[in-house]
MIBAKOL-731013 format. One line per 8 residues: for each residue x, y, z of N, C-alpha, C. Coordinates in steps of 0.001 Angstrom, whole numbers, plus 524288, in hexadecimal, padded with zeros to 5 digits. Example, Ala and Ser with C-alpha at 12.3 -4.5 7.8 and 13.67 -1.06 7.14 Angstrom:
83386/7E9C6/81E78/8300C/7EE6C/81E78/83390/7F31C/81E78 ~ 83232/7F736/81BA8/83566/7FBDC/81BE4/83264/8001E/81EBE .
END
This chain:
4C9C7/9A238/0BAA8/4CC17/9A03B/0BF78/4C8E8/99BA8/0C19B ~ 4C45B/99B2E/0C169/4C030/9982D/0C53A/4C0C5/99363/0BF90 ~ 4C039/9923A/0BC61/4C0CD/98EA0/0B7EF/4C48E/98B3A/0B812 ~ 4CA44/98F6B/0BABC/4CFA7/98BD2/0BB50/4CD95/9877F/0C1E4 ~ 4CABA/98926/0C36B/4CA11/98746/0C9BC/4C54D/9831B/0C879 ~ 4C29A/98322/0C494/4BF1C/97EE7/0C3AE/4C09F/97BF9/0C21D ~ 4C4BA/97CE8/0BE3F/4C84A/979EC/0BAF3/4CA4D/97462/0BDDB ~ 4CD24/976AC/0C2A6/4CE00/971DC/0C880/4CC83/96F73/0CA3C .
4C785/971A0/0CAE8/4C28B/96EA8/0CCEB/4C16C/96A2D/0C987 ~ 4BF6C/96CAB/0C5EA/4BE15/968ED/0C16D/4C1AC/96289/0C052 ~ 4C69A/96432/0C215/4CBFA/9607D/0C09B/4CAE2/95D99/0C625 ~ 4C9EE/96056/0CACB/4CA12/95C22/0CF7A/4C64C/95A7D/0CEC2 ~ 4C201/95A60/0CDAA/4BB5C/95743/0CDBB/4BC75/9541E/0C98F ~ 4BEF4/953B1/0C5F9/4BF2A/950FB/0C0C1/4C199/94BA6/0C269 ~ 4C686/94C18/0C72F/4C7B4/948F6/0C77D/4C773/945A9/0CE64 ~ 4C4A1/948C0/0D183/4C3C6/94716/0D52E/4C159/942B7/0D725 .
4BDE8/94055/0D3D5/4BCC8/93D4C/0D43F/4C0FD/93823/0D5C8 ~ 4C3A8/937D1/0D2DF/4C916/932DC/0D159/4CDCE/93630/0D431 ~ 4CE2D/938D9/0D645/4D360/93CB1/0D9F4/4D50C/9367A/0DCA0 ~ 4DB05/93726/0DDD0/4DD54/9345D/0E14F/4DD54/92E6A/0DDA2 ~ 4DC1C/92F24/0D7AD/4DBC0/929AE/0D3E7/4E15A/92925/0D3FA ~ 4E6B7/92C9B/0D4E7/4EB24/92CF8/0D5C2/4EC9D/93330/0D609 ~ 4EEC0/93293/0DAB2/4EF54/9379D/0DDFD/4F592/93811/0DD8D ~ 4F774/93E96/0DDC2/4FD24/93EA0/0DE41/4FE54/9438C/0DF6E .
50283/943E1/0E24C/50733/9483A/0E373/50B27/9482E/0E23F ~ 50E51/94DC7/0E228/51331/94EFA/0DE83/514B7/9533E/0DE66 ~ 51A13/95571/0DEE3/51994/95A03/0DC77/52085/95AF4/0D926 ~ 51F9F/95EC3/0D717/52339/9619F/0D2E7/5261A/965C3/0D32B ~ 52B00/966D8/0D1EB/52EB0/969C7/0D131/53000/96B4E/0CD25 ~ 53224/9714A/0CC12/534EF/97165/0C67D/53454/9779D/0C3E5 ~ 5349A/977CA/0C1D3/53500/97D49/0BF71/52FEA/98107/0BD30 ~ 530F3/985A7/0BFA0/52C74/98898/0BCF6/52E90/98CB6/0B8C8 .
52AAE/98D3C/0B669/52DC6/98FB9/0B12D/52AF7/9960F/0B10A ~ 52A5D/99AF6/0B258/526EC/99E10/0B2D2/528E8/9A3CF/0AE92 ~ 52538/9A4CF/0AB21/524CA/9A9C1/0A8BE/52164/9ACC4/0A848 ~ 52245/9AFC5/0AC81/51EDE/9B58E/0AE82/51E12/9BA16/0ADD1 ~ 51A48/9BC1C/0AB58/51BB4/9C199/0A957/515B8/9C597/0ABEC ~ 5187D/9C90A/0AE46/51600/9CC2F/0B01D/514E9/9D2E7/0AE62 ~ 511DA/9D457/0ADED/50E06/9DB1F/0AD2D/51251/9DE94/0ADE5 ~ 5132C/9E343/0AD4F/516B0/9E699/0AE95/51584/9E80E/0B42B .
518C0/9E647/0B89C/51959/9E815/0BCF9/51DC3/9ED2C/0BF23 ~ 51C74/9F1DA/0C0D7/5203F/9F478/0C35D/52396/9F75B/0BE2C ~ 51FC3/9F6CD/0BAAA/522D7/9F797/0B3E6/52647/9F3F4/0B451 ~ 5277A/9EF5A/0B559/52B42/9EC24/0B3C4/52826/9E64C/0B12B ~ 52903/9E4D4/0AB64/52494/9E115/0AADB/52916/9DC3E/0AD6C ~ 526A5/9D83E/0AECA/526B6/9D2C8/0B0F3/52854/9CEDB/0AE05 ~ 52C3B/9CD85/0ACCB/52A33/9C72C/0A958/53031/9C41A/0AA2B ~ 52E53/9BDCC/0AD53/5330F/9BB7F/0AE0D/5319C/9B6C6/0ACDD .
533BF/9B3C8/0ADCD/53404/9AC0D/0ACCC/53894/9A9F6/0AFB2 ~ 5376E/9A687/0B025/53C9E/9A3D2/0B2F5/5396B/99E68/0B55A ~ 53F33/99BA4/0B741/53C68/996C9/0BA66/53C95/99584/0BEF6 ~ 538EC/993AF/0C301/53706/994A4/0C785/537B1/98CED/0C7CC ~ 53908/98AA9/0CE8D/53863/98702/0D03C/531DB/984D8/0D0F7 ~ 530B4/981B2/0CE6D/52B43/9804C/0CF67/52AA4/97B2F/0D156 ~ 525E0/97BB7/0D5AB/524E1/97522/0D8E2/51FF8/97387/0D93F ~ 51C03/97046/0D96D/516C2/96F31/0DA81/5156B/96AA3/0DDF3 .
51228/969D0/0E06C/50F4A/963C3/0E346/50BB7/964A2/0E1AE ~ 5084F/95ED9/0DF78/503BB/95D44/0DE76/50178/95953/0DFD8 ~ 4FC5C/95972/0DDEB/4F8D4/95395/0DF9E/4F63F/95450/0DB94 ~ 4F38D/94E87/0DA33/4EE9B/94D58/0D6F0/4EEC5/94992/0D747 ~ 4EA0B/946C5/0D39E/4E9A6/9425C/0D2E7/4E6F1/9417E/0CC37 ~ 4E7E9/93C47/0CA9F/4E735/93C6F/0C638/4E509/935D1/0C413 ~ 4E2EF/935BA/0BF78/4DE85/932FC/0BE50/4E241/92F48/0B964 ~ 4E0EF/92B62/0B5F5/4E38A/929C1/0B351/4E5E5/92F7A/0AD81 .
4E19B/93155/0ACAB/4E358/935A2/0A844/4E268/93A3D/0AB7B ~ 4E098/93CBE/0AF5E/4E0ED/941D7/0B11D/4E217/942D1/0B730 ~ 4E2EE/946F6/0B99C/4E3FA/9484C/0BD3F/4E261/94F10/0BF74 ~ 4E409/94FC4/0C3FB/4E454/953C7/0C5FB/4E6C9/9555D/0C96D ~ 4EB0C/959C7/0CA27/4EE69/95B5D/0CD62/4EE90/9604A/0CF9C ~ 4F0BF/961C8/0D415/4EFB6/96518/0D663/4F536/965B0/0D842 ~ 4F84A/96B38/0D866/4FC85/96B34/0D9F7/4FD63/9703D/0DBCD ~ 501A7/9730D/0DF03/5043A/97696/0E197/508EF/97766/0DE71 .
50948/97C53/0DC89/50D2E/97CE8/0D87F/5115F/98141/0D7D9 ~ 51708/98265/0DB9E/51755/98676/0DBF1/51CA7/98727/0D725 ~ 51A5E/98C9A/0D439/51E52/98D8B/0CF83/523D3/990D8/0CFA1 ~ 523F7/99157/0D409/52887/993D7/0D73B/5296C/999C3/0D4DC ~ 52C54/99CA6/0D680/52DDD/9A0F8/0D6DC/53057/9A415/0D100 ~ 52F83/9A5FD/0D013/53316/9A96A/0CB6B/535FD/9ADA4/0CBB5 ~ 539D6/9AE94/0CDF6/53D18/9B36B/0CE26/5404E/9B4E1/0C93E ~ 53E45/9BAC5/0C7F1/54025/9BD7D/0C565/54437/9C238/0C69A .
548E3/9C46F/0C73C/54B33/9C7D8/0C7D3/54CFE/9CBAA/0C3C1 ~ 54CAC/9D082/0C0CB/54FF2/9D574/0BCDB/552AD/9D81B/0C0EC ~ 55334/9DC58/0BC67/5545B/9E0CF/0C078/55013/9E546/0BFBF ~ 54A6B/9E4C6/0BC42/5463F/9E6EC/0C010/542BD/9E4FE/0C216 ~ 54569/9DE5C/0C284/53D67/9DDCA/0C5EB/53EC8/9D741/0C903 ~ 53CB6/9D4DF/0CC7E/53BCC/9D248/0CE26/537CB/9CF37/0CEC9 ~ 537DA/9CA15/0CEC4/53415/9C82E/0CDEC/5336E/9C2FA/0D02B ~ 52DB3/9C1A3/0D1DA/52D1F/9BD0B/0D5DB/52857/9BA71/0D1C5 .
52874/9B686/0D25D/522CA/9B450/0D03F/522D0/9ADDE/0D46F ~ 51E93/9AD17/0D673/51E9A/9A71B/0D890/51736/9A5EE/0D78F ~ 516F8/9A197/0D6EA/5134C/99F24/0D533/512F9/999ED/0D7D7 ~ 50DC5/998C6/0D9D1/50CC8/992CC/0DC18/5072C/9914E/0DB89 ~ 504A4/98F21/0DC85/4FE97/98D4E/0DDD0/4FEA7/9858D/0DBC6 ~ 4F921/985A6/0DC21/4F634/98096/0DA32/4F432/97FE2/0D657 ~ 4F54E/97BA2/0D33B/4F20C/97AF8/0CF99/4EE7B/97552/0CE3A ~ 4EB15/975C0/0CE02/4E7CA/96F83/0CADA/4E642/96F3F/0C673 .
4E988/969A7/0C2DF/4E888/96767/0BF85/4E5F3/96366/0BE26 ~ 4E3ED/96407/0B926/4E265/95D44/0B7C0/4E60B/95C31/0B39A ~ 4E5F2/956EE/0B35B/4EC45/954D3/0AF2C/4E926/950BC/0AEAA ~ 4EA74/95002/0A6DC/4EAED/94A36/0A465/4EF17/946C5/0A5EF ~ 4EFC2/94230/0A636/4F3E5/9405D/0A4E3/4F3E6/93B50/0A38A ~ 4F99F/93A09/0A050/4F951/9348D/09D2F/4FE2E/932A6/09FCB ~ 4FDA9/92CEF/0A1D2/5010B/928AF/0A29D/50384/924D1/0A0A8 ~ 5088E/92670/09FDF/50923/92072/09D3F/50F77/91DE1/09D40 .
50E7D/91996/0A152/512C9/91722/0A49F/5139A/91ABD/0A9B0 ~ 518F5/91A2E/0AA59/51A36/91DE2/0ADAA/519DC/922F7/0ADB9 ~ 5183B/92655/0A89C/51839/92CA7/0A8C1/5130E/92CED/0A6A7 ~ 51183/93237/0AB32/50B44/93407/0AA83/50B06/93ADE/0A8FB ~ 50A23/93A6A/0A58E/50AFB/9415A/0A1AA/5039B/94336/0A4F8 ~ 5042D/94968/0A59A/50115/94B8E/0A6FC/4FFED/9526E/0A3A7 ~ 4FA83/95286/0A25B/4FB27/957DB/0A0A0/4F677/95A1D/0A408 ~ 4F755/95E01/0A6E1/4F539/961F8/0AA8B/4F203/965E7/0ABD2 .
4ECBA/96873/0AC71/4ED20/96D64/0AC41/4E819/97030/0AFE1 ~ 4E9DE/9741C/0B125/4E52D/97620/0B706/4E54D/97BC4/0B763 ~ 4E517/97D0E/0BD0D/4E5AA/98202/0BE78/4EAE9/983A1/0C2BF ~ 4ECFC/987BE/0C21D/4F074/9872E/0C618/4EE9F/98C38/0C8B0 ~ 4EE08/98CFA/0CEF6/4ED40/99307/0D1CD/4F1F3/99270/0D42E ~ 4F4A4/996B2/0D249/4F8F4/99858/0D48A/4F841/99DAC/0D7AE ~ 4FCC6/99DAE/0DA4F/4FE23/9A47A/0DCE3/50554/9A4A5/0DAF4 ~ 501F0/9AA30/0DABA/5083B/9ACD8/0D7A0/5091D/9B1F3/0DBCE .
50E97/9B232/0DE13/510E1/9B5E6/0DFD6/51411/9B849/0DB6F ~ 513B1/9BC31/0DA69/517F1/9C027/0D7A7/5194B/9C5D5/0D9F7 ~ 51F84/9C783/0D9B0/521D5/9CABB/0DC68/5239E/9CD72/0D7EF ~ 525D5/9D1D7/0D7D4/527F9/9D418/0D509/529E1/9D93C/0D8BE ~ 52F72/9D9A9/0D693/53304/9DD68/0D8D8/53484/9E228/0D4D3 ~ 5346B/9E604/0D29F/534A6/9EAE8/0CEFB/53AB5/9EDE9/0D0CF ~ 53DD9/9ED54/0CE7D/54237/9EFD1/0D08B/54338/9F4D7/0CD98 ~ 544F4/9F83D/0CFBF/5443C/9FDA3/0CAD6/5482B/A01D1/0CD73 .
54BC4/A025C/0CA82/55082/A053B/0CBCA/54F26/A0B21/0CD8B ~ 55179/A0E3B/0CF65/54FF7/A136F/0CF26/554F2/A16DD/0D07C ~ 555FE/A1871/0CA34/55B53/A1BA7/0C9DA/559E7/A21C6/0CC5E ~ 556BF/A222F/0CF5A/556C3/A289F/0CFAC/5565F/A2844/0D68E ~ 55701/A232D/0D6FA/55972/A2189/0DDAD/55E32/A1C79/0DDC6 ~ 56039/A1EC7/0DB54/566D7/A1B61/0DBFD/56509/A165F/0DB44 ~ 56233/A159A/0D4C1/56120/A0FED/0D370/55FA7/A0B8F/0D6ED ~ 55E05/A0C73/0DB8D/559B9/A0AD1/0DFDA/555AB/A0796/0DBCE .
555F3/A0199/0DDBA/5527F/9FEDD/0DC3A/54B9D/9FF07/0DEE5 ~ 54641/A0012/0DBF7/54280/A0229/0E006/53F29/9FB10/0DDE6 ~ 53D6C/9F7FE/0E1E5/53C93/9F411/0E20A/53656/9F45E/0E0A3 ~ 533DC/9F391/0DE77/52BF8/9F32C/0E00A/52B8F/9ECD2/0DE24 ~ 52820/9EC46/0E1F8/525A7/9E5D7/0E1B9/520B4/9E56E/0E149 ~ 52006/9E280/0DF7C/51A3C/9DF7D/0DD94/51983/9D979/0DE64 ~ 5132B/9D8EE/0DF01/51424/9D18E/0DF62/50E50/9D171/0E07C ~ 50D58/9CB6F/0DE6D/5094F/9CC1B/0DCDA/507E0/9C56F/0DE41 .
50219/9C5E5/0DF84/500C6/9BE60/0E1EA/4FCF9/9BCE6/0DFB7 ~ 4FD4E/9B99E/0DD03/4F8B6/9B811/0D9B9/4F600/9B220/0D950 ~ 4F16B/9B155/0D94D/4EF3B/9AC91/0D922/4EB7A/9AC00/0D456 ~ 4EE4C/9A929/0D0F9/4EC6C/9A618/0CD38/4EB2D/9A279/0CA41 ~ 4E82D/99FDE/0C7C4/4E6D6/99B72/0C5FE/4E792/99968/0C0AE ~ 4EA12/995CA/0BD62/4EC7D/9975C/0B901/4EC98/9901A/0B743 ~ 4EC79/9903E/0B121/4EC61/98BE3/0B035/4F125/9883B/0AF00 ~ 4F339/9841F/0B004/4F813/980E4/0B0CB/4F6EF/97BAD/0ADE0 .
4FC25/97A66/0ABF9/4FA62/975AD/0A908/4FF86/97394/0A7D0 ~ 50025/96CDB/0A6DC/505CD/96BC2/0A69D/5071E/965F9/0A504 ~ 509C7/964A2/0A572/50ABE/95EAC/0A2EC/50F8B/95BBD/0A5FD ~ 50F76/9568D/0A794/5124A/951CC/0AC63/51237/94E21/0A937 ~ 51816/94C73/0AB15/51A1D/9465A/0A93F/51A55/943E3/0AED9 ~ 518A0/93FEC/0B010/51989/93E05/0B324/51C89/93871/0B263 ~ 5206D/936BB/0B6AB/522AB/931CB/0B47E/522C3/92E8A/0BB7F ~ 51FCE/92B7D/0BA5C/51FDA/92879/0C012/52510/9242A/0C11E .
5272F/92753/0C677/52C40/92494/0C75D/52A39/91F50/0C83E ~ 5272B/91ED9/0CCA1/525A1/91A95/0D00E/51E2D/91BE5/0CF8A ~ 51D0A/9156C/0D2B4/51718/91745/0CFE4/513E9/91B19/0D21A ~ 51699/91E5C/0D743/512B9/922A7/0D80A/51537/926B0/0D8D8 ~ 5199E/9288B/0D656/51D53/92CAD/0D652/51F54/92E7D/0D0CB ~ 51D35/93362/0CEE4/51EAF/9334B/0C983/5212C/93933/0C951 ~ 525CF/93999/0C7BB/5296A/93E54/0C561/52496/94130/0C090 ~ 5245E/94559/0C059/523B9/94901/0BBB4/5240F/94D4A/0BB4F .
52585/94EFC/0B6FA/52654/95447/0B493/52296/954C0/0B1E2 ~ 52171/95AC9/0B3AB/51D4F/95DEB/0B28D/51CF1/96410/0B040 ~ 51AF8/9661B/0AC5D/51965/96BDB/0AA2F/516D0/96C0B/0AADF ~ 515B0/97163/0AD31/50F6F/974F3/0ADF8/51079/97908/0AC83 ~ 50DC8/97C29/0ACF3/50D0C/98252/0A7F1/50818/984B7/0AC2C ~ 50792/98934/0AEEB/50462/98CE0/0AE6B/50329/990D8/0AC97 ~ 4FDDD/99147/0AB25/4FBA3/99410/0A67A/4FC3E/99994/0A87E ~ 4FEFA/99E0A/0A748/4FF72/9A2E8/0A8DC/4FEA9/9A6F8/0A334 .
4FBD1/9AA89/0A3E2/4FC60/9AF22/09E5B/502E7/9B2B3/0A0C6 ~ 5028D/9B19F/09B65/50931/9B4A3/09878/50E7A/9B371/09EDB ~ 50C1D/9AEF7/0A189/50E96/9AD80/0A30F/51023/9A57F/0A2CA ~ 51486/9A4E4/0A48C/51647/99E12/0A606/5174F/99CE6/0AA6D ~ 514CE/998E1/0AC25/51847/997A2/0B212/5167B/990DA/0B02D ~ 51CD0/98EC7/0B03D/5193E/987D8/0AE05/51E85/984C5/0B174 ~ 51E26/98211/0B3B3/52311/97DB8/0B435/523F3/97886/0B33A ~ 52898/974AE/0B2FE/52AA5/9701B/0B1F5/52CD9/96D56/0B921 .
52A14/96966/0B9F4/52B70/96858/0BCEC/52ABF/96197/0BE72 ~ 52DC6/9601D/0C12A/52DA5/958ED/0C384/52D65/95942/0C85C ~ 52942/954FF/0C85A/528F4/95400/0CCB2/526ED/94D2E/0CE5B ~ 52484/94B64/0D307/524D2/9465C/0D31E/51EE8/9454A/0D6DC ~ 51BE3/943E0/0D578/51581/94151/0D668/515B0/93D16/0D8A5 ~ 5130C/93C85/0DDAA/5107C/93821/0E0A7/50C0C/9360A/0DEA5 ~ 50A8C/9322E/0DB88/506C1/930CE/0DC6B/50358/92CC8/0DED4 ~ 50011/92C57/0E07D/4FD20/92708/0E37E/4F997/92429/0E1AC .
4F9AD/91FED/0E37C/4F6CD/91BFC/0DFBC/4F09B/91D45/0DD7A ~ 4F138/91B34/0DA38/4E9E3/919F1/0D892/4E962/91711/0DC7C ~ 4E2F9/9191B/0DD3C/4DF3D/9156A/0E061/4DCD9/91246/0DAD8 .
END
């Protein structure tokens, strides 16, 4: 845990010096893609996927070949419904990266990668019939809040409309065991001049 948090450090001191060499804001929309599988709860085991609305704002700034970004990233909601179980999953936090990237003309390609601390809310609803009371549905819930730190990494096309406004689409991927949560999304960057 403390390695992923030096990790940041390390990326802001690396480049603090030259910060603000071109500075920018932006943020993104678009799809989250999530496959979740969870322990046997309530004897009912867990496991769904589906796709969730995903959005982010960021800042950084960046150097002729590298950069660093810092963003707010929420992966939206996952609802699951059967007929024995219910299910909530939502996910959001921050993450900071450092990114290569190469320019050339109008489109600037970026490849990515840091820490992300997220918090995870998860709910779960257990529905369980009971034929020996007139098939009476008996409800038990669970839910669970978690804060964790996890590694993220991803790849940007950028294509500059005008010279300080550039459209791009973007993949990211967070690193989860025997789980996925990654999305595709566009969005559109301010940036401000070099000093």
């Amino acid at each position: 845990m403390k390695l992923k948090y030096y990790f940041s450090i390390i990326i802001f001191l690396l480049f603090a010096h030259k910060s603000f060499s071109q500075y920018y804001f932006g943020g993104n929309i678009g799809f989250g893609y999530s496959n979740h599988s969870l322990a046997e709860v309530g004897n009912v085991y867990f496991e769904s996927q589906g796709q969730t609305t995903f959005w982010k704002i960021f800042t950084g700034y960046q150097l002729d070949f590298f950069g660093m970004e810092v963003s707010y990233r929420d992966n939206g909601t996952l609802k699951v419904e059967n007929p024995t179980y219910y299910f909530n999953y939502y996910n959001r936090g921050i993450d900071v990266m450092g990114f290569g990237r190469f320019q050339w003309k109008r489109f600037n390609l970026k490849g990515k990668a840091g820490a992300f601390y997220s918090n995870t809310t998860t709910n779960f609803v257990v529905k369980k019939t009971l034929p020996s009371q007139n098939n009476s549905v008996q409800l038990t819930k669970y839910s669970n809040d978690a804060n964790e730190t996890h590694f993220i990494y991803g790849v940007s096309l950028g294509i500059h409309l005008i010279r300080s406004i550039q459209f791009q689409i973007e993949y990211e991927n967070i690193y989860l065991e025997e789980e996925q949560l990654s999305s595709l999304s566009f969005g559109l960057t301010y940036l401000l001049s070099k000093k």
